[in-house]
C-alpha positions as CSV (number, residue, x, y, z in Angstrom):
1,X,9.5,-8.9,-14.0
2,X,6.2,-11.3,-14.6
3,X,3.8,-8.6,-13.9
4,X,2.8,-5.2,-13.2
5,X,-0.3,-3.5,-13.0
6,X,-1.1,0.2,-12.0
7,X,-4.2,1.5,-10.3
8,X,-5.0,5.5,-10.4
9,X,-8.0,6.4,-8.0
10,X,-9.2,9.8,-6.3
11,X,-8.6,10.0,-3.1
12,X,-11.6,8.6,-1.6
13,X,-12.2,6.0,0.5
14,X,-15.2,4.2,-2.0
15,X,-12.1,3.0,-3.8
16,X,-10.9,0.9,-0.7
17,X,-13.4,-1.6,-1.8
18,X,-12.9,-2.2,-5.5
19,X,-9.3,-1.8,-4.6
20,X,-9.5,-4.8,-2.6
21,X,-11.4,-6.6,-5.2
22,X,-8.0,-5.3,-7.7
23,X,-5.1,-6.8,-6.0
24,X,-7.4,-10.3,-5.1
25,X,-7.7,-10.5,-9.0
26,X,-4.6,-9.7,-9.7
27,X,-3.5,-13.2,-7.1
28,X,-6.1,-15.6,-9.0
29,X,-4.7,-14.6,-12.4
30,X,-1.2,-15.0,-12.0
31,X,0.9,-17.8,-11.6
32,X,1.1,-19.2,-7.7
33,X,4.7,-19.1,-7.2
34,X,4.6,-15.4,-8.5
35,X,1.7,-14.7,-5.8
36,X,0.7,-17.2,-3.1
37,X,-2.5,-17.5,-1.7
38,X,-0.7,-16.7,1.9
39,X,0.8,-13.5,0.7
40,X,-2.7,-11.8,-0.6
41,X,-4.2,-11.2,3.3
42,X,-0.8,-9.5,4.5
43,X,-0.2,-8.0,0.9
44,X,-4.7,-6.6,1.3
45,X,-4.2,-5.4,4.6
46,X,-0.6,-3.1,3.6
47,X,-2.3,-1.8,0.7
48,X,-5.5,-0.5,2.5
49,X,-3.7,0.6,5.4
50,X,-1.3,2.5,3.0
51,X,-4.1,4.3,0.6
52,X,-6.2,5.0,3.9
53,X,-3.2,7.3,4.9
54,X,-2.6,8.5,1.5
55,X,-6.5,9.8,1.9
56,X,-6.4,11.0,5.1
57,X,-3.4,12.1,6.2
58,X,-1.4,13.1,2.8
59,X,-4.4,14.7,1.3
60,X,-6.6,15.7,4.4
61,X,-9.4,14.1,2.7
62,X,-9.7,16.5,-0.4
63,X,-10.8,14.0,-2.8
64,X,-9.7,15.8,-6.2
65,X,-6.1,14.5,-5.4
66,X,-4.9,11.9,-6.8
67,X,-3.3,8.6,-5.8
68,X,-1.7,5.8,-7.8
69,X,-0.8,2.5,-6.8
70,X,1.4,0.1,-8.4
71,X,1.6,-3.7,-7.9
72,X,5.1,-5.6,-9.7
73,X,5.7,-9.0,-9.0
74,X,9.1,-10.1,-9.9
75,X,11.5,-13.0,-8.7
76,X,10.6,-13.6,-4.9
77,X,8.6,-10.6,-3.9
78,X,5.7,-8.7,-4.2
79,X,6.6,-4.9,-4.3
80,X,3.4,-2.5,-3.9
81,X,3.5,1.2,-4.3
82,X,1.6,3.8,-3.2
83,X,2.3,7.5,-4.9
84,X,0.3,10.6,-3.0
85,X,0.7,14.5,-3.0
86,X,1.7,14.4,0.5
87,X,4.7,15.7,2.5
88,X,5.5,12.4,3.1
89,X,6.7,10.1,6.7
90,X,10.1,9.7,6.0
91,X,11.7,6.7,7.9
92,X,10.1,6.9,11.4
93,X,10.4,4.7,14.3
94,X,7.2,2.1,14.6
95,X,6.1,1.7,18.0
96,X,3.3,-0.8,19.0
97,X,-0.4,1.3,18.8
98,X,-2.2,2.3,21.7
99,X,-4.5,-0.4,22.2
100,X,-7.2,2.3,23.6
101,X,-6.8,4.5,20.5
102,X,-9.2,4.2,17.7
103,X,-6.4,5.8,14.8
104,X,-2.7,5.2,14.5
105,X,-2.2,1.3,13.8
106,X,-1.7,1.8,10.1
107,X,1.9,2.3,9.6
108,X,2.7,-0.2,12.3
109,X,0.3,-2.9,10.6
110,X,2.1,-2.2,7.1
111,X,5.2,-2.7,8.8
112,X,4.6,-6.3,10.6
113,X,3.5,-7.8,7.5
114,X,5.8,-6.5,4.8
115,X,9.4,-7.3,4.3
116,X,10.0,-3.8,3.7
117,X,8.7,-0.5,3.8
118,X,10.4,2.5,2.3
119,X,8.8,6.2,2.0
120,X,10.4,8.9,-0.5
121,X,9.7,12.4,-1.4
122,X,10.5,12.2,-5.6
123,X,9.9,15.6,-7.6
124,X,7.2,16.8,-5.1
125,X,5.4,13.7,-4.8
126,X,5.1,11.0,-2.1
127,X,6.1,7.2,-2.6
128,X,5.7,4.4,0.0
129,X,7.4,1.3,-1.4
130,X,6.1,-1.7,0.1
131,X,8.1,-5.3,-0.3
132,X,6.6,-9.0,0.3
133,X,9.4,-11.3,0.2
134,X,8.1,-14.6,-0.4
């Protein structure tokens, strides 16, 4: 491992914006091999799209609960993860989004720009497990 970092928020989306500030310092302080320039748009985009869920559909917007999110970067890949109090998505199948609908483009977003995408129920408590390979 070269690095690993761990963000705890509310869940609220006022955090989306420092959160995007988080990860983009977390690229210019490391080395570039360890986290590209190209992999901080795709890696942005995941993360939001991931924490926006976690707020919205795991939590239903009650902003007391809590939501961590963890960033390792380790030989090849950048693995992000997002931990909620949700029920959790399990492994469903990704179609395209309606093109007409203004919701519902999240999960299919995180899953065209990451390698992988995993989503766990451990001891009562949701994980999505998000993998850059670079």
């Amino acid at each position: 491992m070269h690095f690993q970092s761990v963000f705890k928020i509310k869940s609220d989306t006022r955090y989306l914006t420092p959160l995007r500030e988080w990860i983009s310092s977390v690229q210019k302080l490391v080395d570039e091999n360890d986290f590209p320039k190209k992999a901080l748009l795709p890696c942005s985009m995941a993360l939001v799209e991931a924490v926006d869920n976690a707020i919205f559909h795991a939590h239903d917007g009650v902003e007391d609960l809590p939501i961590e999110i963890s960033l390792v970067l380790s030989d090849g890949s950048i693995v992000m993860e997002v931990t909620d109090k949700g029920v959790g998505i399990g492994e469903p199948v990704i179609p395209g989004p309606d093109e007409m609908a203004d919701h519902g483009r999240g999960l299919f977003i995180i899953h065209q720009v990451m390698s992988k995408v995993e989503s766990k129920i451990v001891d009562g408590t949701h994980h999505m497990r998000m993998e850059y390979k670079l």
